[in-house]
C-alpha positions as CSV (number, residue, x, y, z in Angstrom):
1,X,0.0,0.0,0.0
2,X,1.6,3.3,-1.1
3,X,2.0,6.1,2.1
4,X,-0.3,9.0,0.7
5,X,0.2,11.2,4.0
6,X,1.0,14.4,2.5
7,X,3.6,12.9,0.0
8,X,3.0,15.6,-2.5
9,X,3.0,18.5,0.1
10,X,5.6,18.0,2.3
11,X,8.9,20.4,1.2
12,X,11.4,18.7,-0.7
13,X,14.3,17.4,1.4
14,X,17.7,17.6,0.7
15,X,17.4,14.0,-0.7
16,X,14.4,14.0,-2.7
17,X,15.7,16.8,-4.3
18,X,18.7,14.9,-5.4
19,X,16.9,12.1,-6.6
20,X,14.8,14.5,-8.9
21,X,18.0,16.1,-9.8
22,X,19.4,12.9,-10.8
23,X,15.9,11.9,-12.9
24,X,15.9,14.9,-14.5
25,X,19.6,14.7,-15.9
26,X,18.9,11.1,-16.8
27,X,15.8,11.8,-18.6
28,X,17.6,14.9,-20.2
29,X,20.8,12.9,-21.5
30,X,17.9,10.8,-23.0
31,X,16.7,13.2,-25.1
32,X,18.8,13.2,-28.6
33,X,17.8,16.1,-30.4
34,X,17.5,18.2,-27.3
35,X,19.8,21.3,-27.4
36,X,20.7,22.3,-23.7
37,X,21.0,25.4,-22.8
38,X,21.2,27.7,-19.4
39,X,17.7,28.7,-20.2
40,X,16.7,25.2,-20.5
41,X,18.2,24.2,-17.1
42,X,16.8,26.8,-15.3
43,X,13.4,25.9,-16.1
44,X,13.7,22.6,-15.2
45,X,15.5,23.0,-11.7
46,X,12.6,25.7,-11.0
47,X,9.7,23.4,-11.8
48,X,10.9,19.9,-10.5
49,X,8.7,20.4,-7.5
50,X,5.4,20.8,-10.1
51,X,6.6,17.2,-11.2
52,X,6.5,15.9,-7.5
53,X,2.9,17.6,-6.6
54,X,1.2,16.3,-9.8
55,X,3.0,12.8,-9.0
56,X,1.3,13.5,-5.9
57,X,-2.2,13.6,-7.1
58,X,-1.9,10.1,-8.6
59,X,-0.6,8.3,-5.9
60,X,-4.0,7.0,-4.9
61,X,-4.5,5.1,-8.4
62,X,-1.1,3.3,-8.1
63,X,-1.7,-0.7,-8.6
64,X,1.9,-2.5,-8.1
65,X,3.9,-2.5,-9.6
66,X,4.1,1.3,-10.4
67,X,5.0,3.5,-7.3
68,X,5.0,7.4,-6.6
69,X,8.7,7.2,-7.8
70,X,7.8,6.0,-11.2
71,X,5.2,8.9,-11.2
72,X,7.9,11.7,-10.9
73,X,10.3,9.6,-13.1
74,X,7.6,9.9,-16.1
75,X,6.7,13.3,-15.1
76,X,10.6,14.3,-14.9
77,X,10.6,13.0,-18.7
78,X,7.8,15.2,-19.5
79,X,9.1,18.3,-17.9
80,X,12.4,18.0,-19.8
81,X,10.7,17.7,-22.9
82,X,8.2,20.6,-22.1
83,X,11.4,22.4,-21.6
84,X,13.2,21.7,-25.0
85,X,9.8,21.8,-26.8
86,X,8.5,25.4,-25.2
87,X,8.5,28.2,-28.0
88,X,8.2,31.4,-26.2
89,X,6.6,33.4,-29.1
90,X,3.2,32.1,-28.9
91,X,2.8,33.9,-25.9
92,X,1.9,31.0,-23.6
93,X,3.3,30.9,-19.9
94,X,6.0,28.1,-19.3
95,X,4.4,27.0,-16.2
96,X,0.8,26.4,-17.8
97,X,2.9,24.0,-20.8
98,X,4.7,22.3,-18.7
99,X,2.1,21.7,-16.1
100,X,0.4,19.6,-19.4
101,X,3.5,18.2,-20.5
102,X,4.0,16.6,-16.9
103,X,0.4,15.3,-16.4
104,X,0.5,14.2,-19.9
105,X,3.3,12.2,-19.2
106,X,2.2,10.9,-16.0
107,X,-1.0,9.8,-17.3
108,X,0.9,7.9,-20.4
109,X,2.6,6.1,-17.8
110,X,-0.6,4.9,-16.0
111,X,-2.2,3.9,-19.0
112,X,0.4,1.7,-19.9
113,X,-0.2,-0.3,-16.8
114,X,-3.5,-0.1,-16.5
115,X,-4.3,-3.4,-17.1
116,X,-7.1,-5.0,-15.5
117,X,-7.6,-9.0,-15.1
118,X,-10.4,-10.2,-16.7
119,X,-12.6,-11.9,-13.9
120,X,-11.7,-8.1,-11.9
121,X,-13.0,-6.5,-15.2
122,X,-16.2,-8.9,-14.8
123,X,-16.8,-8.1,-11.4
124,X,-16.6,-3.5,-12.1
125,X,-18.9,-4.5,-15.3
126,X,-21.5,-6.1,-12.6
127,X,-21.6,-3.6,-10.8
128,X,-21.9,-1.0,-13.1
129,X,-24.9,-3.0,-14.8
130,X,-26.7,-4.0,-11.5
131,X,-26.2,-0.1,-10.4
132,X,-27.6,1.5,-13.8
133,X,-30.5,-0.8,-13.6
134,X,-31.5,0.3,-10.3
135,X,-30.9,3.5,-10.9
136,X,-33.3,3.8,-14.0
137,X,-35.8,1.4,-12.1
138,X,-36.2,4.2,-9.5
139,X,-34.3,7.2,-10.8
140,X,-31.9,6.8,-7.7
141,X,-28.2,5.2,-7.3
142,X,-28.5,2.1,-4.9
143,X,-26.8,2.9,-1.9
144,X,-23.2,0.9,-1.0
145,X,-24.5,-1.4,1.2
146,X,-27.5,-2.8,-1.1
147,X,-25.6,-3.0,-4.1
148,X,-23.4,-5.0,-1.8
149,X,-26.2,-7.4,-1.3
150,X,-27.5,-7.6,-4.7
151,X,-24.2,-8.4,-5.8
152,X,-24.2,-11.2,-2.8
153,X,-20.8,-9.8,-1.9
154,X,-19.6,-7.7,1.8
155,X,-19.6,-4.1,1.8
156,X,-15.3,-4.6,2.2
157,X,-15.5,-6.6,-1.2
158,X,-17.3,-4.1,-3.0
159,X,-14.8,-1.2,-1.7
160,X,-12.7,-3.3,-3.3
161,X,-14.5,-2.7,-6.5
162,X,-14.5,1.0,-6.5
163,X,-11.1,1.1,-5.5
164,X,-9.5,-1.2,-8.4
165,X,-12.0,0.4,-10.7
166,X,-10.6,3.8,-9.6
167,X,-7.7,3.9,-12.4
168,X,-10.0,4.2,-15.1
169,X,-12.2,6.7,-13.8
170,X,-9.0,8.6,-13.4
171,X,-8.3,8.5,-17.0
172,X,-11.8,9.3,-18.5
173,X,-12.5,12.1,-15.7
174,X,-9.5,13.7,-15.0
175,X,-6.9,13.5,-17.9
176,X,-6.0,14.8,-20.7
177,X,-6.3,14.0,-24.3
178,X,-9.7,12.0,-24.3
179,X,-11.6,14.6,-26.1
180,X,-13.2,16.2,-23.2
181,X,-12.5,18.5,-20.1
182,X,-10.8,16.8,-16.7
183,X,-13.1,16.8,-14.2
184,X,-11.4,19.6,-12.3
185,X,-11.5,21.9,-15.0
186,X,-14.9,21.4,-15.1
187,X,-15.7,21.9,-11.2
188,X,-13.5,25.1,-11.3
189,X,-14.9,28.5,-11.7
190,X,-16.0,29.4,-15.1
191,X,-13.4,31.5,-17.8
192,X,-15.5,34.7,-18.5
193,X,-12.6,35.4,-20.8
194,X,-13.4,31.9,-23.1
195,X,-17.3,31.7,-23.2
196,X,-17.0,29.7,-26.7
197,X,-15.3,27.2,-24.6
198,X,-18.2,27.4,-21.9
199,X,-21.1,27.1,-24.2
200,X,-19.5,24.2,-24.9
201,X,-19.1,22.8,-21.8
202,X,-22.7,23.7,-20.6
203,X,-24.4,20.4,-21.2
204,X,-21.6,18.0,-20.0
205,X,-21.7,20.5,-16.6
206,X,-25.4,20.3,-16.4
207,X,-25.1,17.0,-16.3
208,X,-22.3,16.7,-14.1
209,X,-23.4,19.0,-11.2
210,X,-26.8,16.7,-11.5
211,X,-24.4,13.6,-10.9
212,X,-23.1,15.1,-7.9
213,X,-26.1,16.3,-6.6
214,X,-27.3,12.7,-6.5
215,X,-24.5,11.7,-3.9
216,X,-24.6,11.2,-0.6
217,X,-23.4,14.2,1.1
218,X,-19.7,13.1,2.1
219,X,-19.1,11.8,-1.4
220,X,-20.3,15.3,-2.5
221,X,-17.9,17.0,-0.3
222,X,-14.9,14.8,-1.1
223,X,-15.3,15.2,-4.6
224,X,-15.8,19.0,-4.3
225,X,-13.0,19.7,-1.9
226,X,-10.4,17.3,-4.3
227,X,-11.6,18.3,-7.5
228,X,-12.5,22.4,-6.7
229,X,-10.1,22.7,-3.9
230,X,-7.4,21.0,-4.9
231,X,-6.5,19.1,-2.0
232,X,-5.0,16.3,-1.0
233,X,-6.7,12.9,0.8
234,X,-5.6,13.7,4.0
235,X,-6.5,16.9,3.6
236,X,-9.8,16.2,3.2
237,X,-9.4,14.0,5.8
238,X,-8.8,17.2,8.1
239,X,-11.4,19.0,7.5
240,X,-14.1,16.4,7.1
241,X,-12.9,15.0,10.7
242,X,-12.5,10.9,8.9
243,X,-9.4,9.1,8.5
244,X,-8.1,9.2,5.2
245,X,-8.6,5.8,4.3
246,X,-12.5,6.3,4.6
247,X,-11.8,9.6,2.4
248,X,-10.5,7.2,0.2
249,X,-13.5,4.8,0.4
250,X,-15.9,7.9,-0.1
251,X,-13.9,8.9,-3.3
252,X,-13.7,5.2,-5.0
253,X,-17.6,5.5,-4.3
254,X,-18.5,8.8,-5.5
255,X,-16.4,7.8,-9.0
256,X,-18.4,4.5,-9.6
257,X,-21.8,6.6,-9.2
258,X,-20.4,9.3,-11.2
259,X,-19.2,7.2,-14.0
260,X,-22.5,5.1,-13.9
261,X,-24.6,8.3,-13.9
262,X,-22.7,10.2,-16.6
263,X,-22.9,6.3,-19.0
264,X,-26.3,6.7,-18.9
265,X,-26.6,10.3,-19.8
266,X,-23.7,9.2,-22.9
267,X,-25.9,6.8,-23.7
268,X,-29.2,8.7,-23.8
269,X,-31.1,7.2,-20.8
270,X,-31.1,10.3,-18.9
């Protein structure tokens, strides 16, 4: 079980910083056709502790045999490349490119490994199916502990679901390059400066805020405080007066029902 407790917030010691020193020169050797230059290595010695806090914010999806360290190993990869990539004269801010460069990365890296055994893949798809039927039956998401019994599995089992079935809803609601907004882009205030982009968005919101509203209340305020706020599990944790791995149970949760709701809206059933 990877330590979440504030890995992504804590200041970067004297050793870690070495380490993402060392990534970083590794990954930048790496790079053929890159041309170094001082400019170059300043922005990647300023912005290594982006690559850790994004790192950060994935540690909760980690199945072995990745770890937090592979994370900020990809990440490091993507931050030198943002670095020998970033073209100054279309007016874009380094720190904005090479915060998608390093998610980017990261999320290539979970994708890769996101893998899924076939009778675990059977068992998300049940519940998935059992939960949209109920929830078009009666217009309401069965709670945890009766799709537990439907499923004739324990509440622990099913917590297991959610949380192996995490990964993906990761992917689909919070990265990039699928084709639609990450879900914390879309729980953030809107851009007055864009409203093409919001038009756009309206429906898919509309839809989302109707998802949430049909949590329970914890899952809604987990899922508000990670996504809006920004902050971390045990954060959450904090404030919501829980331990963090019951943070961590509310999140799986509120996922699966979001990913079931939004399925069905995809699909037209809502």
């Amino acid at each position: 079980m990877i330590d979440t407790k504030n890995i992504c917030e804590e200041p970067l010691t004297r050793g870690s910083q070495k380490h993402l020193s060392s990534v970083a020169l590794r990954a930048y050797s790496g790079e053929k056709k890159s041309v170094k230059s001082d400019a170059q290595n300043e922005r990647i010695a300023e912005f290594l502790p982006m690559v850790r806090k994004i790192a950060g914010r994935v540690i909760t999806y980690l199945k072995p045999p990745l770890s937090f360290e592979d994370m900020v190993s990809a990440g490091t990869v993507g931050l030198v490349r943002a670095a020998r990539d970033f073209d100054p004269s279309h007016q874009a801010e380094f720190k904005t490119y090479a915060y998608i460069r390093i998610k980017g990365a990261i999320l290539d890296e979970l994708r890769g490994w996101s893998f899924v055994p076939a009778n675990l893949s059977k068992r998300i798809r049940d519940a998935q199916q059992l939960s949209r039927k109920i929830t078009e039956q009666r217009g309401t998401a069965p709670g945890n502990t009766e799709l537990a019994e439907k499923l004739g599995i324990s509440i622990e089992e099913l917590y297991e679901i959610f949380d192996n079935a995490r990964a993906q809803y990761f992917l689909s609601l919070d990265g990039f390059g699928e084709g639609s907004p990450a879900l914390g882009n879309l729980l953030a205030a809107d851009d007055a400066s864009d409203p093409d982009r919001n038009i756009e968005r309206a429906e898919l919101i509309e839809k989302l805020t109707e998802a949430i509203q049909g949590l329970s209340a914890r899952q809604r305020q987990v899922v508000l405080l990670y996504y809006r706020q920004q902050l971390t599990m045990k954060q959450v944790a904090e404030i919501l007066e829980i331990t963090e791995s019951r943070v961590s149970q509310l999140h799986a949760s509120a996922l699966f029902n979001l990913s079931v709701r939004l399925r069905q809206w995809k699909d037209g059933r809502l």
